[in-house]
C-alpha positions in Angstrom: 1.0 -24.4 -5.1 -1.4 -22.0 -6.4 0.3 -19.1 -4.1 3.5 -20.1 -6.0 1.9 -19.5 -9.5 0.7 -17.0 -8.7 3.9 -15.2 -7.2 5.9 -17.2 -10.2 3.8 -15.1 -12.6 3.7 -11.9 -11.3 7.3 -11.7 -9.9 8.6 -13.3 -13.2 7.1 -11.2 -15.9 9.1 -8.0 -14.6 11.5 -9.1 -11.0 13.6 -6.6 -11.0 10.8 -3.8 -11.1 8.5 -6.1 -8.4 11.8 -6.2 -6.3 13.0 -2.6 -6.4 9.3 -1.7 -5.2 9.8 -3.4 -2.3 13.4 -3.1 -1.7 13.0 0.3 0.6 12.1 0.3 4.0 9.4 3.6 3.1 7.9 1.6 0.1 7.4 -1.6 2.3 5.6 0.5 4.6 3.7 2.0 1.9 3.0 -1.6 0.7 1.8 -2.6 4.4 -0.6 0.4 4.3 -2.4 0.3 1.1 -2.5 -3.8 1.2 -6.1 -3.3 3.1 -7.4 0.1 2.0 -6.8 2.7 -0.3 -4.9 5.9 0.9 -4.0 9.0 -0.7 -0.7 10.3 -1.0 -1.6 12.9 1.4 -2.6 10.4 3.9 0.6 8.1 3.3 2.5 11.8 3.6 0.8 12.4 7.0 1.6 8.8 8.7 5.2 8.0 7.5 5.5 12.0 8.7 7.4 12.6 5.5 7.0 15.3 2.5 4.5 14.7 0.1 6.9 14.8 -2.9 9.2 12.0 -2.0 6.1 9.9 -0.4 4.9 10.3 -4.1 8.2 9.5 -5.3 8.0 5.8 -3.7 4.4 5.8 -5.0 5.5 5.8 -8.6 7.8 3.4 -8.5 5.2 1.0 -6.4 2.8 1.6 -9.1 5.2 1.3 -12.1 5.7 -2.1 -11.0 2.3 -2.9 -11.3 1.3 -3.2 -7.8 -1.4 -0.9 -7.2 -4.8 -0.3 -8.5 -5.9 3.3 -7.9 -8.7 5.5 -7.9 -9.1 9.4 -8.7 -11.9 11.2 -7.3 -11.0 15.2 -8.2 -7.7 16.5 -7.8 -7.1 13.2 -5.4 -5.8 10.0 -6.0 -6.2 6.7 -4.2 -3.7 3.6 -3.9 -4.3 0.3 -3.1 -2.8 -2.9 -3.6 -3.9 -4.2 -7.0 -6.3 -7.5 -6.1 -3.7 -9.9 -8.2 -0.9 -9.3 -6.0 -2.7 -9.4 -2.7 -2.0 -13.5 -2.3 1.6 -13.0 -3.0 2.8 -10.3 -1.2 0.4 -11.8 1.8 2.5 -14.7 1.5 5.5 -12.7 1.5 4.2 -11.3 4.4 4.1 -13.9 6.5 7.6 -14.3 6.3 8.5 -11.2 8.0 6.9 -10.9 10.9 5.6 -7.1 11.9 7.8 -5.1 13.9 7.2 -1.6 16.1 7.7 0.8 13.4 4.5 -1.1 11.4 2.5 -0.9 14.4 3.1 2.8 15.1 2.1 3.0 11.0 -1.0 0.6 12.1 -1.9 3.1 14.5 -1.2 6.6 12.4 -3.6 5.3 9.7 -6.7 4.6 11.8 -5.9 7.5 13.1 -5.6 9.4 10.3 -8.8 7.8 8.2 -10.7 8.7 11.7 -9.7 12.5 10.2 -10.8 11.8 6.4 -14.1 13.6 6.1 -12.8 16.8 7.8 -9.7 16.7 5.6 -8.6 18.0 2.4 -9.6 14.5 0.9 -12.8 13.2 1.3 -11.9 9.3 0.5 -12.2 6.7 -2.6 -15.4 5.5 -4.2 -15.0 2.7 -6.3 -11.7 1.5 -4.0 -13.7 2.6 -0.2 -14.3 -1.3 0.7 -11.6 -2.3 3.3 -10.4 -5.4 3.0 -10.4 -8.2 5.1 -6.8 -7.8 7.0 -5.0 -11.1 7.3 -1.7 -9.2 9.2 -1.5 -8.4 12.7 0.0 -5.0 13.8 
C-alpha cells in the first residue's frame, strides 16, 4: 500500500512529465544507471556510447520531471535518482525484467567508475554513497 502512495503521489502531481521521462529507451537506461550511483553526463555519454549533447538532452528532461537529485563539484555535475522516487520506480522495475542491452550498461559502468580518478571527472561528494542495488543485471 505504501509503494502505491507513494507512486500515486509522485506520478499524479505531474504524469505526463514522470511518463515522458521514462518513455525512451536511452532515458530508461539512464534511469537504470543513476538509480544506484551518481554519474556524470560524461560517464552516461561514455556507456550508452552516444554524444554528450543528446545524452544531456535526455538528462534534462529526466530531471525536469523531478527525478534526480544532483550534485556539482566544478565544472561537473552528478545525477542520481532523487531518494523519493527510488521505491517507485524500484517497483516499476520489477515489472520489467532486465534484458541484455542493461547488462552490457551494468558492465560499461563498473567499468567506467573503475576509470573515474584518472578521468576528466573526479566523482561526486555529497552524492559518492552507492546505494544498496535491489536489481539484478
Amino acid at each position: 500500500m505504501t509503494n502505491f502512495l507513494v507512486m500515486f503521489f509522485l506520478v499524479m502531481s505531474n504524469p505526463v512529465a514522470f511518463f515522458r521521462a521514462l518513455g525512451d529507451v536511452t532515458r530508461w537506461r539512464i534511469v537504470r544507471l543513476v538509480m544506484e550511483r551518481a554519474l556524470c553526463v560524461c560517464e552516461l555519454a561514455d556507456i550508452l556510447e552516444m554524444p554528450q549533447s543528446s545524452v544531456s538532452s535526455h538528462v534534462q528532461i529526466i530531471r525536469k520531471a523531478g527525478l534526480l537529485e544532483s550534485e556539482t563539484c566544478g565544472k561537473w555535475t552528478y545525477f542520481r535518482i532523487a531518494r523519493g522516487h527510488l521505491a517507485a520506480l524500484r517497483s516499476l522495475m520489477k515489472h520489467f525484467p532486465a534484458d541484455d542491452e542493461f547488462a552490457a550498461d551494468a558492465e560499461k559502468a563498473e567499468s567506467r567508475l573503475a576509470r573515474r580518478a584518472e578521468s576528466c571527472c573526479a566523482g561526486p561528494v555529497k552524492l559518492a554513497k552507492t546505494r544498496k542495488s535491489t536489481l539484478t543485471p
